[in-house]
N, C-alpha and C positions, 0 to 999 in steps of 0.2 A: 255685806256690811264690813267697813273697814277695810276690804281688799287692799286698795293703793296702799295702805302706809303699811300695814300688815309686812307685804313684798321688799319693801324700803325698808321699815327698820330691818327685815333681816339682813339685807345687803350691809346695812351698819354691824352691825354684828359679828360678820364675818369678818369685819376692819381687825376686831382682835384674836382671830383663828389662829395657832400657831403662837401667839403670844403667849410668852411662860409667864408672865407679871403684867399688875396691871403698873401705867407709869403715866407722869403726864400727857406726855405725847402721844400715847395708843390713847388716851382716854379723850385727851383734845379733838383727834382727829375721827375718833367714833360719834362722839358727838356732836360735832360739826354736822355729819353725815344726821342725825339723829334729829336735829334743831330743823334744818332742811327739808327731810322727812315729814316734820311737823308743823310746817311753813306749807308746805306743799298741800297739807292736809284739810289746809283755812284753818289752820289753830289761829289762834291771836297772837301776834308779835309779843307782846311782851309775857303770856303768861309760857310760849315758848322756850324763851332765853331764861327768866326765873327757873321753869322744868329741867333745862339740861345744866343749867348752875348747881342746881340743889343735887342733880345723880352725881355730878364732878365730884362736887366735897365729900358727899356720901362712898362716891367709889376712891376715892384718893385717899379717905382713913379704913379701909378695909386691908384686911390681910389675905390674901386669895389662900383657902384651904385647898391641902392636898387633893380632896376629893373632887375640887371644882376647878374649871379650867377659868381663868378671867371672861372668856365671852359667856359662860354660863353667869358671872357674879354681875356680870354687867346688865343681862336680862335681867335677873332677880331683883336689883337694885332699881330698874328703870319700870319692872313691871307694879314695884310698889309702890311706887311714884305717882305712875299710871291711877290707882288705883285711890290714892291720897286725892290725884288734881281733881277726880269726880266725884267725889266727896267722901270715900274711906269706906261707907257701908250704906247699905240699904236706908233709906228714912220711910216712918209707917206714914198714911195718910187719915186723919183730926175726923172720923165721924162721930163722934162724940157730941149730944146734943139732940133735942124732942122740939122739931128734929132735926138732926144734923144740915148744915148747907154747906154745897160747895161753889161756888160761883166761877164759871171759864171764862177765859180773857184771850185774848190773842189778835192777831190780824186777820181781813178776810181769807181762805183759804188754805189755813193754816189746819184743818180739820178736828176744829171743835165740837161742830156736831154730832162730827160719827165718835169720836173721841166719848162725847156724854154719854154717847149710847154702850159704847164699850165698859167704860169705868162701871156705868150702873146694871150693867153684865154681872160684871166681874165682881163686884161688892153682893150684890145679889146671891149669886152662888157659890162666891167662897167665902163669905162673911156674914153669908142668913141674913144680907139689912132686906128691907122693904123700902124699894125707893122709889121713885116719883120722878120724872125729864118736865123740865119746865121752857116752853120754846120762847125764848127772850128775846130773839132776833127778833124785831118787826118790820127790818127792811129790807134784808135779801129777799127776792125769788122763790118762794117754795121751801123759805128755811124751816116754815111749822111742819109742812107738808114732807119733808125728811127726817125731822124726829118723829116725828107721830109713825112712818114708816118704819123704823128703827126700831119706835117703841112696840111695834106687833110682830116684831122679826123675836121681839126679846122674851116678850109678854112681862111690859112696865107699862104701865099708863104714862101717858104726856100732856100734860096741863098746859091750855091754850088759849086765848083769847085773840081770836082774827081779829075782832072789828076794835082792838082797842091800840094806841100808839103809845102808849105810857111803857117800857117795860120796867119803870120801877114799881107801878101800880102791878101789873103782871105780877113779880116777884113775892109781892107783900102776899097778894089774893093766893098765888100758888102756895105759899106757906101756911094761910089758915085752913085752906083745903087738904093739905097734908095732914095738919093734926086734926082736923074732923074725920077724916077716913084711914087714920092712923100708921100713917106712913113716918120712917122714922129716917129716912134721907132723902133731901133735897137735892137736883144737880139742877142748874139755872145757866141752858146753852146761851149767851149774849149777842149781840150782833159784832161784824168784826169791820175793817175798813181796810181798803188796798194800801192803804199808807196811815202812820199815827197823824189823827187832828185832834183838834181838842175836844170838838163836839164829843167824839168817841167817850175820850176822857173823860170830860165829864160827868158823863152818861153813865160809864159802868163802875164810875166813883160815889155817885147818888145812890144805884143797887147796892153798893158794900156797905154805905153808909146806911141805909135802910134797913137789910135785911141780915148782917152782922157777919157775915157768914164764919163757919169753922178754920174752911180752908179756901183758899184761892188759888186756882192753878193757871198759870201760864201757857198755853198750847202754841207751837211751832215746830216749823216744817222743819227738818234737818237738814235737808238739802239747800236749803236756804244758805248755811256756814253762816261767815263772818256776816251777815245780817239777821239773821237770826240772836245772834248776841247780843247786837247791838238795840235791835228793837224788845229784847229781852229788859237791857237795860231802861230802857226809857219808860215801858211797863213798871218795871220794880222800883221808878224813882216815882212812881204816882201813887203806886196799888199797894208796894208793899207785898208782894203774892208768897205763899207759902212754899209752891216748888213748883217745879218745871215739868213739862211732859216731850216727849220728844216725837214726833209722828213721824212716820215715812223714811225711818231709821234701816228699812230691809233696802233701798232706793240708794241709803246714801254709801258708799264706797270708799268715802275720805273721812266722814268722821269727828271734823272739826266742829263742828258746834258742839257735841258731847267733850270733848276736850278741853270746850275755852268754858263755857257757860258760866260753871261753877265758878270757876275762880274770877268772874266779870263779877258777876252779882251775888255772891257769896247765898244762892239759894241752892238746895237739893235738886237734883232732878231725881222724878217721883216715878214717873213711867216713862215707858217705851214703844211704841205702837209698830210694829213687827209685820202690818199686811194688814188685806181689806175685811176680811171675816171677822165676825163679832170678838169672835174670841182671841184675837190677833193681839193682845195686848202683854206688857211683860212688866212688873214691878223690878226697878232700876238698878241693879246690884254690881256695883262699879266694882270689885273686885273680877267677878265673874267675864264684866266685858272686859275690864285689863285681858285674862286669859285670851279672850276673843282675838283682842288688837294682837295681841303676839303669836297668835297663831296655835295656842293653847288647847281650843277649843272652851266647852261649857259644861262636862259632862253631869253638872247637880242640876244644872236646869234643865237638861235633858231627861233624867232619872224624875223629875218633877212631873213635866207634864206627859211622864208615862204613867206616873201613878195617878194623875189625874184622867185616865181612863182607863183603870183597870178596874175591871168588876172581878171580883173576889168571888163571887159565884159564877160567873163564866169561866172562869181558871179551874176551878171543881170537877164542874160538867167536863172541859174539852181534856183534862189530865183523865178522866175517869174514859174519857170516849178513846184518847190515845191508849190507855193500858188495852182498850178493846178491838185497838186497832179500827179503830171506829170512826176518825179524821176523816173528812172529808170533802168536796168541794163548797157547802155550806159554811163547814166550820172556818175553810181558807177567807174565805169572801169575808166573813166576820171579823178574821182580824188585819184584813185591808183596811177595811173602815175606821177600826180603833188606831192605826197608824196615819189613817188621812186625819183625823180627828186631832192628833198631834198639832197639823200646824203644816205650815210651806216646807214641803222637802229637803228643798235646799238650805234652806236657815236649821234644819235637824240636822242634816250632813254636816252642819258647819261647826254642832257642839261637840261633836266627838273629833277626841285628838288626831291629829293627824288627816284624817280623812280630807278635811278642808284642802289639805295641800294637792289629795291625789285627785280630789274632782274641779282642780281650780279652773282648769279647759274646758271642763264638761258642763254644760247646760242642764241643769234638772228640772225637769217640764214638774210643775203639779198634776198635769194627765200623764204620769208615767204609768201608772195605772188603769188607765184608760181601756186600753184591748183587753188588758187580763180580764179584767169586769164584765167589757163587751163578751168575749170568751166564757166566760162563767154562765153567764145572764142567755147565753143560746144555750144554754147544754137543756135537756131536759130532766126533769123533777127526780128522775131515775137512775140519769147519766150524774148528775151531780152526789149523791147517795150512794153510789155505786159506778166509780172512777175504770173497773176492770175492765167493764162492758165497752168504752171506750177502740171500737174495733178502725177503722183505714175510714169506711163508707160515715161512722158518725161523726168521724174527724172531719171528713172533708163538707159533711153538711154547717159543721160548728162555723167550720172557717168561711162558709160562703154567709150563713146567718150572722156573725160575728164583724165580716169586712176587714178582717184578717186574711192570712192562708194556711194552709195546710202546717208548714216547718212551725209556725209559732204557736200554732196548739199542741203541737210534739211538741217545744221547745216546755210551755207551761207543765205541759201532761207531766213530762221528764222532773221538774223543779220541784213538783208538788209529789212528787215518787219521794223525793229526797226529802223536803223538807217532815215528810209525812215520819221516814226512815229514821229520821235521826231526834225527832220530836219522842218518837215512841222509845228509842233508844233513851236517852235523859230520859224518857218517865218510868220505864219500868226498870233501866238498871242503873241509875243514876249520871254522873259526871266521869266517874269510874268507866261505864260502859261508851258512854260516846266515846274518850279517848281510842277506847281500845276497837272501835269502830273505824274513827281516824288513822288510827295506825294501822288496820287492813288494808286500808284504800292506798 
């Protein structure tokens, strides 16, 4: 995400390395570089040049304090920036309402559907609603037949009607059905078009007018850029929509569509769709990607959906099993899971500072976990309970069981020595005793 410009601005950056002041000319020719940068990235021409105008006057009445070097005040200045063009802070999403509706708009292919499915995930379980997919599409291919799917991956119901062609009839009926079985939000996936016609228009202007809704979102691809905006625009000159969603934002590497959007159509963007899994979704915190684009990292969003899988009584148990020295390959496997449960690997390496930079070559598979699993999952009921027993002959059975070999069941055996080691260390003698563990070694 953001890669390209990420790389690029920092080559601008370096324009003022060594500079003791900032002065027109370092600041002209940084952002020249920086304008470029963000040409490059399918920003929009013009909300571009506006962007590197506004950090010029902003960096040209600054005083560079002793403590900062100009290329740090130049970041600082360009990452608020950043941070303003996508709209300054978080905006919530209007379920308010018996019962709330939201109605999706976009082009075909734009990933509305799985999007409805995700949103009513997500509302669901961090927001206690009770919601309801209503498949509105009547003319793609198996569009009902993909929410309805969706909907028992999720366990939502999804309100359907095959044989009828109306979906503003669709809309109405799924509403009184809502408040007969007491559902108190609405999501109403629409049909989408490879290109804006009017028909479309029309069509999902009838829905809004019919059925009121709270919020209207907008869904496109990011990867799309400079079209993306622009069919953004043509949307909000009819619909009016509430805010924006971005899909397939882990795909996109340059960025520009989150960079122009906002200031095309002066609407929020509201979420971010981060990968294929249900739970793949991000509520939009444009300070947070600033961090991103500059190479900052994300570490409050990180620290987030780690707290969204911590069980506060599995912390109990495995702190009480480590005072006992009691860790084992069960308890290992358990917290693989709660880490894959996180989210795409790679997009986790990418919130913590720094790291971003050192795995920028490295390829991080989501099966990188893969063999250890395999490896765990041969051991037997015994061997996992009891790591010591672990002799040459059970090794080399693991590793034919496993389709591994030999060195990388040593290699796990050895990891899991340590992290057992020094797990137990922090639990019985605190932060005090790990240091002083670290400094034996």
């Amino acid at each position: 995400m953001f890669e390209n410009l990420n790389e690029k601005l920092e080559r601008s950056f370096k324009l003022l390395k060594g500079e003791g002041r900032i002065t027109e000319i370092n600041v002209a020719e940084t952002l020249k570089d920086v304008r470029r940068a963000l040409l490059d990235a399918d920003v929009n021409y013009k909300v571009a040049k506006t962007f590197t105008d506004t950090v010029k006057e902003k960096a040209m009445g600054q005083n560079v304090l002793t403590a900062l070097k100009p290329s740090q005040l130049m970041i600082k200045i360009v990452h608020d920036e950043l941070a303003l063009l996508m709209g300054g802070s978080a905006t919530d999403i209007n379920i308010k309402g018996s019962p709330a509706v939201i109605l999706m708009s976009g082009l075909q292919g734009s990933g509305k559907t799985t999007f409805s499915g995700k949103l009513a995930n997500m509302l669901k379980t961090k927001r206690g609603k009770n919601p309801m997919l209503v498949a509105g599409d009547v003319y793609r291919p198996a569009a009902i037949e993909q929410l309805r799917i969706l909907g028992e991956q999720i366990g939502i119901p999804v309100f359907s009607e095959p044989e009828s062609k109306n979906p503003v009839e669709i809309a109405r009926h799924a509403i009184a059905e809502a408040k007969r079985t007491g559902k108190d939000l609405v999501i109403i996936d629409t049909a989408g078009r490879l290109a804006i016609d009017e028909a479309m228009m029309q069509e999902i202007k009838a829905i809004k007018d019919a059925v009121k809704p709270e919020e209207i979102l907008f869904v496109v691809d990011a990867m799309t850029g400079q079209d993306a905006v622009n069919t953004a625009k043509e949307f909000n000159d009819r619909l009016d929509f509430n805010g924006v969603v971005l899909t397939k934002l882990d795909g996109d590497t340059r960025g520009g569509a989150a960079l122009s959007i906002r200031s095309v159509v002066n609407k929020p963007i509201k979420f971010v769709g981060t990968g294929e899994k249900m739970d793949a979704l991000d509520v939009f915190h444009p300070e947070r990607m600033a961090d991103r684009i500059l190479g900052m990292g994300d570490i409050v969003s990180f620290v987030e959906r780690a707290q969204e899988q911590f069980d506060e009584e599995e912390a109990r148990r495995l702190t009480k099993r480590l005072a006992k020295n009691q860790f084992d390959f069960n308890d290992f496997l358990g917290q693989i899971k709660q880490i894959k449960k996180m989210g795409n690997l790679k997009d986790l390496a990418s919130m913590i500072p720094g790291v971003n930079k050192m795995m920028k070559n490295i390829d991080v598979d989501d099966n990188a976990f893969k063999n250890i699993e395999a490896i765990i999952y041969s051991m037997t009921p015994e061997e996992r309970t009891n790591p010591a027993i672990l002799n040459g002959t059970r090794r080399l059975r693991i590793a034919k069981g496993s389709g591994t070999n030999v060195q990388e069941v040593n290699r796990l055996v050895k990891q899991f020595d340590d992290v057992r080691k020094m797990m137990r260390t922090i639990t019985t003698s605190g932060v005090g005793g790990a240091k002083k563990m670290i400094g034996r070694r």
